[in-house]
C-alpha positions as a Markdown table, in Angstrom:
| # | Residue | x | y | z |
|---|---|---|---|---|
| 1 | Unk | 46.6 | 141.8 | 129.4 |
| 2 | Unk | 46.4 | 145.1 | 127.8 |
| 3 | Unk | 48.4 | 147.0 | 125.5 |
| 4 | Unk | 49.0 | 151.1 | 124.6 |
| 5 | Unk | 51.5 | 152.0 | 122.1 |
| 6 | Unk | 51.8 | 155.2 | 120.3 |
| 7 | Unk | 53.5 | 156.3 | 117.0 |
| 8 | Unk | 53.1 | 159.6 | 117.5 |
| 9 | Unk | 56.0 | 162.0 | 117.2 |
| 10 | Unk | 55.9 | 163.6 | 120.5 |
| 11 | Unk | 58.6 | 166.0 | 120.9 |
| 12 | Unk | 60.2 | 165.2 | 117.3 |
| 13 | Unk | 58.1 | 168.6 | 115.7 |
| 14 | Unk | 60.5 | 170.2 | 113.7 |
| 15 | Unk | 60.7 | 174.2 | 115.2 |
| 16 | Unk | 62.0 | 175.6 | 111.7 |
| 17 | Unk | 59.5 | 173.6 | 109.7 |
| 18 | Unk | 60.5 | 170.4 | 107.5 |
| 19 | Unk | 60.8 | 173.3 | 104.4 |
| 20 | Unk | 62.4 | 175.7 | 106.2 |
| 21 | Unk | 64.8 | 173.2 | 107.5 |
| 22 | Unk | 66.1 | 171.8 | 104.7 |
| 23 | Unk | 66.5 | 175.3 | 103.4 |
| 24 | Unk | 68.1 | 176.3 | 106.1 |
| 25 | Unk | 70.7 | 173.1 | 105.6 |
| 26 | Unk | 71.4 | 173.6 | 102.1 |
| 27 | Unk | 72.1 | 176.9 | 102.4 |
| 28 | Unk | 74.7 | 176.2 | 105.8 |
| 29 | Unk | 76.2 | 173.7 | 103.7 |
| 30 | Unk | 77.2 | 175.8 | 100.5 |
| 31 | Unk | 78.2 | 178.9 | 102.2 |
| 32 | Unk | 80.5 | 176.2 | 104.3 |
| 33 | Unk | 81.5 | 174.5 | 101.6 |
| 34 | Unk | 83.0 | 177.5 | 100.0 |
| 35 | Unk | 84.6 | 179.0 | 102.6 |
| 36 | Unk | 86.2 | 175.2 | 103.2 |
| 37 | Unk | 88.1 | 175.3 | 99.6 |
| 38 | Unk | 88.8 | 178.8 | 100.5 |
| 39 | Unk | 90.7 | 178.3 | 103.5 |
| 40 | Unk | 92.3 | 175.5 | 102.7 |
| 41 | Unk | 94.0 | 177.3 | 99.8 |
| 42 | Unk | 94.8 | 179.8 | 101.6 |
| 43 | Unk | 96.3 | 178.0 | 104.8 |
| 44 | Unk | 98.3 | 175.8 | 102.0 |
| 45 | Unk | 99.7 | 178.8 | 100.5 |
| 46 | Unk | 100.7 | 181.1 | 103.9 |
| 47 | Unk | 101.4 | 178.2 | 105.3 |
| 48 | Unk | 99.4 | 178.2 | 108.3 |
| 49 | Unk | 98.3 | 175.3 | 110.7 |
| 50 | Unk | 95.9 | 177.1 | 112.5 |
| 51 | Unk | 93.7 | 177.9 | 108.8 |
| 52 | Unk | 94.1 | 174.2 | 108.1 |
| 53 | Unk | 93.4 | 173.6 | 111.1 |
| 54 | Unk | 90.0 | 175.4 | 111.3 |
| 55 | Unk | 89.4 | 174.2 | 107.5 |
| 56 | Unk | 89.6 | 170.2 | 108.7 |
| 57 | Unk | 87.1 | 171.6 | 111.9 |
| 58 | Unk | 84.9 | 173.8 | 109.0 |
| 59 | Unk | 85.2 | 170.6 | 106.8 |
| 60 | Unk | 83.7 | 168.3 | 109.4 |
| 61 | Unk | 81.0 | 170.6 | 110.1 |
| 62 | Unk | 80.3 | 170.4 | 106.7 |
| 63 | Unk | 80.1 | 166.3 | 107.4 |
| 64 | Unk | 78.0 | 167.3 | 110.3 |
| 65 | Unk | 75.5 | 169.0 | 108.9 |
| 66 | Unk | 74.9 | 166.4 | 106.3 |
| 67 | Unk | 74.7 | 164.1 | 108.5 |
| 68 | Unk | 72.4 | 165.5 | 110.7 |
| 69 | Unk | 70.0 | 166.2 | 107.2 |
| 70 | Unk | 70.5 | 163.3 | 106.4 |
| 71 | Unk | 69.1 | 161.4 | 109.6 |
| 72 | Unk | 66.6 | 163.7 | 109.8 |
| 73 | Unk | 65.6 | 163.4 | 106.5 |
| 74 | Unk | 65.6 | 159.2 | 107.3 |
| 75 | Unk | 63.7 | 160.2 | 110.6 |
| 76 | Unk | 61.0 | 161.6 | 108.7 |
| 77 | Unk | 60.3 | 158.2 | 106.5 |
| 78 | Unk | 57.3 | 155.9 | 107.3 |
| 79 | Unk | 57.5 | 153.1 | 109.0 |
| 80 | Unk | 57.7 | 149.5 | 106.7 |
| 81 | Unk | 57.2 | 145.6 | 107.2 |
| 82 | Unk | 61.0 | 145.3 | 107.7 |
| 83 | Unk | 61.7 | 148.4 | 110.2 |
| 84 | Unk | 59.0 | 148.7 | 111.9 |
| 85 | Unk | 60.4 | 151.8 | 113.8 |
| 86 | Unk | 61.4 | 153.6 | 110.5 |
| 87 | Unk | 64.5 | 155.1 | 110.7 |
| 88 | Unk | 64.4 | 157.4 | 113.7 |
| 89 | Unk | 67.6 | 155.8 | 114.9 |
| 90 | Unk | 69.7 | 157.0 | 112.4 |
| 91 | Unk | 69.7 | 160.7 | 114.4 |
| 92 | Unk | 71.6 | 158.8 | 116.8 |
| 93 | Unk | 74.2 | 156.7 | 114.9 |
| 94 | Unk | 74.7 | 160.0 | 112.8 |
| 95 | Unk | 75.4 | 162.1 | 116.0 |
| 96 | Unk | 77.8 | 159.5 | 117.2 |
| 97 | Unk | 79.5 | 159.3 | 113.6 |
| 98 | Unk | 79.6 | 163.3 | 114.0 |
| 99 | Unk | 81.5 | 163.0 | 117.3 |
| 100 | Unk | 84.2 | 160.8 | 116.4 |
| 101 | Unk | 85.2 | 162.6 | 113.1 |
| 102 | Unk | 85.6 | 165.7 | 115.2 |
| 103 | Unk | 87.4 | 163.7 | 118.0 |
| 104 | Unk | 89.7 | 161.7 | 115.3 |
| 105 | Unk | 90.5 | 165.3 | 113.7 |
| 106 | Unk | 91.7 | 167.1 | 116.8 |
| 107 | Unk | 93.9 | 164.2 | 117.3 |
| 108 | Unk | 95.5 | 165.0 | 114.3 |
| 109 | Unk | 95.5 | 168.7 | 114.7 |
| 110 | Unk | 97.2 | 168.0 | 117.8 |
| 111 | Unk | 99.8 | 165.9 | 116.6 |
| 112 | Unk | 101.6 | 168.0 | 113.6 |
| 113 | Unk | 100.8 | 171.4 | 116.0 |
| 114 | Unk | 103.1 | 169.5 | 118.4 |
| 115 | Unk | 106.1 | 169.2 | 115.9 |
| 116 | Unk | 105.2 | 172.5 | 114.4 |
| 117 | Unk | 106.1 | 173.7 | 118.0 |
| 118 | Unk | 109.2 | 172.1 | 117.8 |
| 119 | Unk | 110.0 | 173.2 | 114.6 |
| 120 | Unk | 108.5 | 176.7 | 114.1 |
| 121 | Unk | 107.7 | 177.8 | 110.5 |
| 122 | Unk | 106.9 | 181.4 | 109.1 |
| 123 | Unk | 103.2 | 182.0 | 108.8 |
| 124 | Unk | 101.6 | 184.9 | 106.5 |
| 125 | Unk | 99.6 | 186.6 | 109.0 |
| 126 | Unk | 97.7 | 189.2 | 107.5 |
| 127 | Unk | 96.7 | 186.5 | 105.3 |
| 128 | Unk | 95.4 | 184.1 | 108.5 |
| 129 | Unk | 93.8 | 187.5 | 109.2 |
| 130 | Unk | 91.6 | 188.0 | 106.1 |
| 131 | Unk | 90.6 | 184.2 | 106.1 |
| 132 | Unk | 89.7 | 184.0 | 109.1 |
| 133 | Unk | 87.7 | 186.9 | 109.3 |
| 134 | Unk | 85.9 | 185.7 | 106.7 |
| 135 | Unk | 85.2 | 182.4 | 108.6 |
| 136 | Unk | 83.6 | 184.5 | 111.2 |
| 137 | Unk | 81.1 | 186.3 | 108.9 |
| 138 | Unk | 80.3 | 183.0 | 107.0 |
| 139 | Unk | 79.6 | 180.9 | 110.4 |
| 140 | Unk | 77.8 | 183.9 | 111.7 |
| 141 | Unk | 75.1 | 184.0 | 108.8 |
| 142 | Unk | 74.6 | 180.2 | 109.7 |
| 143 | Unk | 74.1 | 180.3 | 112.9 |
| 144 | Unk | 71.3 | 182.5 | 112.1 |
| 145 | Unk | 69.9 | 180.2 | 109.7 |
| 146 | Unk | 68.4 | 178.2 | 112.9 |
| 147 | Unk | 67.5 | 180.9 | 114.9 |
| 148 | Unk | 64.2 | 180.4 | 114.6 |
| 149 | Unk | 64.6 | 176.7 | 115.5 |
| 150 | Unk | 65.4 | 177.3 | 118.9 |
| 151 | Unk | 63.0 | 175.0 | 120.2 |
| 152 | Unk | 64.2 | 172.0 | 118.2 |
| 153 | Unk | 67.1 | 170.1 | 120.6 |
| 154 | Unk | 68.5 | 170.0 | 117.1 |
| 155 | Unk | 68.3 | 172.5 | 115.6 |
| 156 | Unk | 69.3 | 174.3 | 118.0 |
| 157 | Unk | 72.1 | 172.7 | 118.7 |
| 158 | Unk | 73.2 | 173.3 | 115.1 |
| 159 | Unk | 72.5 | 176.7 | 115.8 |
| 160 | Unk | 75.1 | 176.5 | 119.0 |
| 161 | Unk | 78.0 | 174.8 | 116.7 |
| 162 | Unk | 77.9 | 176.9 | 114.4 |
| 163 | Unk | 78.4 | 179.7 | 116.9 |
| 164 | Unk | 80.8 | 178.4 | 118.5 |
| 165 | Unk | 82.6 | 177.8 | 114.9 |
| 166 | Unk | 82.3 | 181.8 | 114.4 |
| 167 | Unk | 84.5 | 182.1 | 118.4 |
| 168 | Unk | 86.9 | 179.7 | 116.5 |
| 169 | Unk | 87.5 | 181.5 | 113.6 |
| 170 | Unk | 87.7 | 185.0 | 115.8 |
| 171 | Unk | 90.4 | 183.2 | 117.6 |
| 172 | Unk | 92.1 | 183.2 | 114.6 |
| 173 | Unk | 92.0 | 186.4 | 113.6 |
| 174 | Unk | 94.0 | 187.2 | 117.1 |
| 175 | Unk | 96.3 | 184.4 | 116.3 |
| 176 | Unk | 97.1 | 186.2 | 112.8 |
| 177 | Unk | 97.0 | 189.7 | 114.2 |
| 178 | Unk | 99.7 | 188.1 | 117.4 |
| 179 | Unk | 101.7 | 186.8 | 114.2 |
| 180 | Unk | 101.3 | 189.9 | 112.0 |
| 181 | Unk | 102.3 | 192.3 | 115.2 |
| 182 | Unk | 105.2 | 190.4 | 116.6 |
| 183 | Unk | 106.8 | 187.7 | 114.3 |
| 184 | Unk | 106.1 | 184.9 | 116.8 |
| 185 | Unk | 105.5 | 181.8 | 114.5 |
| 186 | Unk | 105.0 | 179.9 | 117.5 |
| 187 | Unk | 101.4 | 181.3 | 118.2 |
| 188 | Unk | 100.1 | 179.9 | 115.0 |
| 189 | Unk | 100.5 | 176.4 | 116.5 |
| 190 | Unk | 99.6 | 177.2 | 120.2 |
| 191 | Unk | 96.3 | 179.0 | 118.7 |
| 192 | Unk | 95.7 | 175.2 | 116.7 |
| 193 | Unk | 96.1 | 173.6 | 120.3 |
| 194 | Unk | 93.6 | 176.1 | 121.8 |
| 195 | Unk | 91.1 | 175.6 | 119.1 |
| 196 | Unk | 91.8 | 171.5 | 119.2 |
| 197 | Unk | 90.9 | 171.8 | 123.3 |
| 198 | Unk | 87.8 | 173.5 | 122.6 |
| 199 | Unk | 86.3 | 171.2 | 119.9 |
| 200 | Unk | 87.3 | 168.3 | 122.1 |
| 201 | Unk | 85.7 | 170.1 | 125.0 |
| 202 | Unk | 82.4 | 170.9 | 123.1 |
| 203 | Unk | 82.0 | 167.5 | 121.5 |
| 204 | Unk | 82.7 | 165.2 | 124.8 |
| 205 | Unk | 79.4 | 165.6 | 125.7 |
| 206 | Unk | 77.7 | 165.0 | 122.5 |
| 207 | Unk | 80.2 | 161.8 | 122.0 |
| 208 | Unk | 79.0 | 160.6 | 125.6 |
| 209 | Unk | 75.3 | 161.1 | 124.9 |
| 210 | Unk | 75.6 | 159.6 | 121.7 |
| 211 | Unk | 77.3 | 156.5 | 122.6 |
| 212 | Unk | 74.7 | 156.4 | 125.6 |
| 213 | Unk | 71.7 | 156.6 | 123.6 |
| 214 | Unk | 73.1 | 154.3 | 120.5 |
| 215 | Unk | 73.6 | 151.6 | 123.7 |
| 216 | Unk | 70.1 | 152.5 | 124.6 |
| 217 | Unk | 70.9 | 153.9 | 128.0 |
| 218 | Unk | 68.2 | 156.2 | 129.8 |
| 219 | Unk | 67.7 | 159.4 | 127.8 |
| 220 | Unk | 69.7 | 162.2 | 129.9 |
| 221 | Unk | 67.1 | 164.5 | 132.0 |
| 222 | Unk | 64.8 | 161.3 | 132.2 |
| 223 | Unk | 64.4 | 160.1 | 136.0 |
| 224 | Unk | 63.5 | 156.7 | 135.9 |
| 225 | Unk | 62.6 | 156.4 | 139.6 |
| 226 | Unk | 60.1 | 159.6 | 139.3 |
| 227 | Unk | 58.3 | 158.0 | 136.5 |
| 228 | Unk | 58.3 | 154.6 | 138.3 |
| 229 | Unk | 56.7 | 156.2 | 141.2 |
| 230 | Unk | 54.2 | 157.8 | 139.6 |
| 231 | Unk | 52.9 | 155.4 | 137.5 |
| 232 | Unk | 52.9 | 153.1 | 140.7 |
| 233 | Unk | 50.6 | 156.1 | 142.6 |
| 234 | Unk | 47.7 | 155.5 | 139.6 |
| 235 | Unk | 44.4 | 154.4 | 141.6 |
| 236 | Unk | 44.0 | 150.6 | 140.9 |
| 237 | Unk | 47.9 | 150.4 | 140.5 |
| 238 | Unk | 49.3 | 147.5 | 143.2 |
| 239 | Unk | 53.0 | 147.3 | 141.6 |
| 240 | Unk | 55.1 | 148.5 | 138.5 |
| 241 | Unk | 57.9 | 145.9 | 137.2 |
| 242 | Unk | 60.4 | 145.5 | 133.5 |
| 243 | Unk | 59.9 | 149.3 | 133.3 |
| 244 | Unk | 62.2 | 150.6 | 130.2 |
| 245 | Unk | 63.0 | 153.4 | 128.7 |
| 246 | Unk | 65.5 | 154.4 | 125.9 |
| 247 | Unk | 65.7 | 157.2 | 123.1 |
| 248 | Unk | 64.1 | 156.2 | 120.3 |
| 249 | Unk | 65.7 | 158.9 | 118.6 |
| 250 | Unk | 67.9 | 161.9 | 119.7 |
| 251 | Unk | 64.3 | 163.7 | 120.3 |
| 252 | Unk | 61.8 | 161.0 | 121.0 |
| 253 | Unk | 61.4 | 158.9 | 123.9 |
| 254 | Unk | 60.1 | 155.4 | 124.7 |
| 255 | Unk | 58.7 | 153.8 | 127.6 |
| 256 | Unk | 57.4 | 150.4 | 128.2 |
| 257 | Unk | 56.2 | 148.6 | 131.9 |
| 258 | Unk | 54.5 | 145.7 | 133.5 |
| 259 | Unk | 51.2 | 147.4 | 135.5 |
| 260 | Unk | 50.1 | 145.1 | 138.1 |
| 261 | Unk | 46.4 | 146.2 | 138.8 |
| 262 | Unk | 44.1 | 145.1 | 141.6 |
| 263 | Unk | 41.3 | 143.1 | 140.7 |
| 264 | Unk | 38.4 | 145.7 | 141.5 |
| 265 | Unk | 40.3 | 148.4 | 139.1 |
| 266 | Unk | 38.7 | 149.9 | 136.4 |
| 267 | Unk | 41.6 | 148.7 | 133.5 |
| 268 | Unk | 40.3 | 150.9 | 131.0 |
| 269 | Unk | 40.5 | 153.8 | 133.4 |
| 270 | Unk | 44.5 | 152.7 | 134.8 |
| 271 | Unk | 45.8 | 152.2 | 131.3 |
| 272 | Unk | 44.4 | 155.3 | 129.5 |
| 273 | Unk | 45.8 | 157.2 | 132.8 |
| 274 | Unk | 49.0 | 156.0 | 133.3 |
| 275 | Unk | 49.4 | 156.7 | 129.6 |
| 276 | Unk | 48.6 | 160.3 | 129.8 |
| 277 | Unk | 50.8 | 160.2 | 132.7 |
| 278 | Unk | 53.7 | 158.9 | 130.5 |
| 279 | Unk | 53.1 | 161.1 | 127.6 |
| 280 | Unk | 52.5 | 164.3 | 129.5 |
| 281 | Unk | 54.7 | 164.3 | 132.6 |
| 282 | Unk | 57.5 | 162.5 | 130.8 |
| 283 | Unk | 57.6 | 163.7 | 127.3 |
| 284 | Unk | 57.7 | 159.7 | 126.3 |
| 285 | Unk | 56.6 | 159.3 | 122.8 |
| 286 | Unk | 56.1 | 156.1 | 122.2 |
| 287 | Unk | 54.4 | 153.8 | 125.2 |
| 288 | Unk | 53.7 | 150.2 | 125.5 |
| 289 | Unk | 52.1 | 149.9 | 128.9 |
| 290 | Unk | 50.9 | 145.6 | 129.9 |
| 291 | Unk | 48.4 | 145.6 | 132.4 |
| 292 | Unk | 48.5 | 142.1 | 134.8 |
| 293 | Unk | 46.7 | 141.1 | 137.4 |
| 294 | Unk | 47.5 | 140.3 | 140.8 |
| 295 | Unk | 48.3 | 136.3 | 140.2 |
| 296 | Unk | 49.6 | 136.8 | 136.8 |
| 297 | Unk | 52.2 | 140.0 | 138.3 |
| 298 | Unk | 53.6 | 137.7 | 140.7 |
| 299 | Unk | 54.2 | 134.7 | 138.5 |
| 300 | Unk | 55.6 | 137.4 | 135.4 |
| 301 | Unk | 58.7 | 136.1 | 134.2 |
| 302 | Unk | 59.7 | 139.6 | 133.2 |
| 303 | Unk | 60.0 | 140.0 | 137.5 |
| 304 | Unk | 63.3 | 139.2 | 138.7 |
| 305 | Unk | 64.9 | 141.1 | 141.2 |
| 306 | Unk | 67.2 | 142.6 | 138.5 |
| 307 | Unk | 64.7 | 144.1 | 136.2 |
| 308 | Unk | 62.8 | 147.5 | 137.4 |
């Protein structure tokens, strides 16, 4: 029986840099911050649902953000006696978290811009104008924050929120201007619907992948029966069973599998191969690779016809 397992950090490299990063974070969440209590008191006193809304959407960006520093900050702690994986995990309960505030908040967007359909009130639209412009400039400057991040999955997806947060606030700004131009109250809800539909839209998929990876479902992009095969097509390889893989983070893959090798196979040689072929081929950080041999294969107990 033999055993490989890495601790690297394969594909968990940080594109901005651990300094710039954080940086890069603290600034995103003070300018957000700001604008936050700024359009929040401003949407109170024109009265307008669709600045509230976008506050609530800016707010739980703001959540976001922290929450994604904070995994990543837990990410980036050493392993111990009592978590022996660290806290790597923590990037995918904090993603999940981040997908059902902003799920729970368009449902409550969506309910009170239904009754103010109903019940139309007047909304100060140069006011929704000014604000909202302002959101664009603000979510703008931190989008750029993580431009240089773009090969970090997460960073530059925070890159891509907060862009899509600036197309938010724009819609605003024509909501206000619609208001401003032809006294149609109604628009300020129907705009709040609009920007409700395209948060849900945008977070669906990071709810989905969340909840997939926090049940320790196949990492999306990962083919299980290419990597199967090919560790199978090793010289010396007879047969590949229990094979598993799961995120061990939102960046970082693992991968473990029963290798049934012939007798006359160099083990040394199989193992350190289909290794390299796990790390390389399939970007799987962390592998744990038993080698068997032919008798010991067929009587593994990890070998029943439900298991891989």
């Amino acid at each position: 029986m033999a055993h490989d397992h890495n601790h690297g950090h394969g594909g968990h490299a940080h594109g901005l840099a651990t300094a710039h990063f954080d940086r890069a974070m603290a600034i995103g969440v003070a300018l957000n911050v700001a604008f936050v209590a700024v359009e929040l008191a401003a949407g109170f006193w024109a009265g307008s649902l669709a600045l509230l809304a976008d506050a609530g959407h800016n707010a739980s960006d703001v959540l976001g953000l922290l929450l994604a520093w904070g995994a990543d900050w837990l990410a980036r702690r050493p392993p111990s006696r009592k978590f022996t994986w660290g806290f790597r995990r923590a990037t995918i309960f904090a993603a999940l978290g981040n997908a059902v505030l902003l799920l729970a908040a368009c449902g409550g967007i969506l309910w009170e811009a239904w009754h103010r359909l109903r019940e139309p009130a007047p909304v100060a639209g140069l006011t929704v104008i000014a604000v909202a412009a302002v959101g664009v400039v603000i979510n703008t400057l931190t989008a750029l924050l993580f431009v240089r991040g773009h090969n970090d999955a997460n960073v530059r997806g925070a890159f891509l929120h907060m862009a899509a947060d600036a197309a938010v606030s724009a819609g605003v700004v024509v909501a206000g201007l619609a208001i401003w131009l032809t006294g149609l109250s109604w628009v300020d809800p129907a705009v709040s619907i609009a920007i409700a539909a395209l948060i849900i839209l945008g977070t669906w998929g990071l709810f989905r992948e969340s909840l997939d990876l926090a049940l320790d479902a196949v990492p999306r992009g990962f083919e299980v029966e290419a990597a199967e095969t090919a560790l199978a097509a090793i010289d010396g390889v007879a047969e590949v069973h229990d094979l598993h893989v799961w995120g061990a983070s939102t960046k970082e893959i693992s991968l473990t599998a029963h290798l049934v090798v012939v007798d006359a196979a160099d083990r040394d040689a199989v193992l350190a191969t289909a290794t390299q072929v796990a790390r390389d081929r399939f970007h799987a950080a962390h592998v744990t690779l038993q080698l068997e041999s032919t008798a010991a294969g067929e009587n593994c107990h990890q070998r029943p016809g439900d298991v891989l």
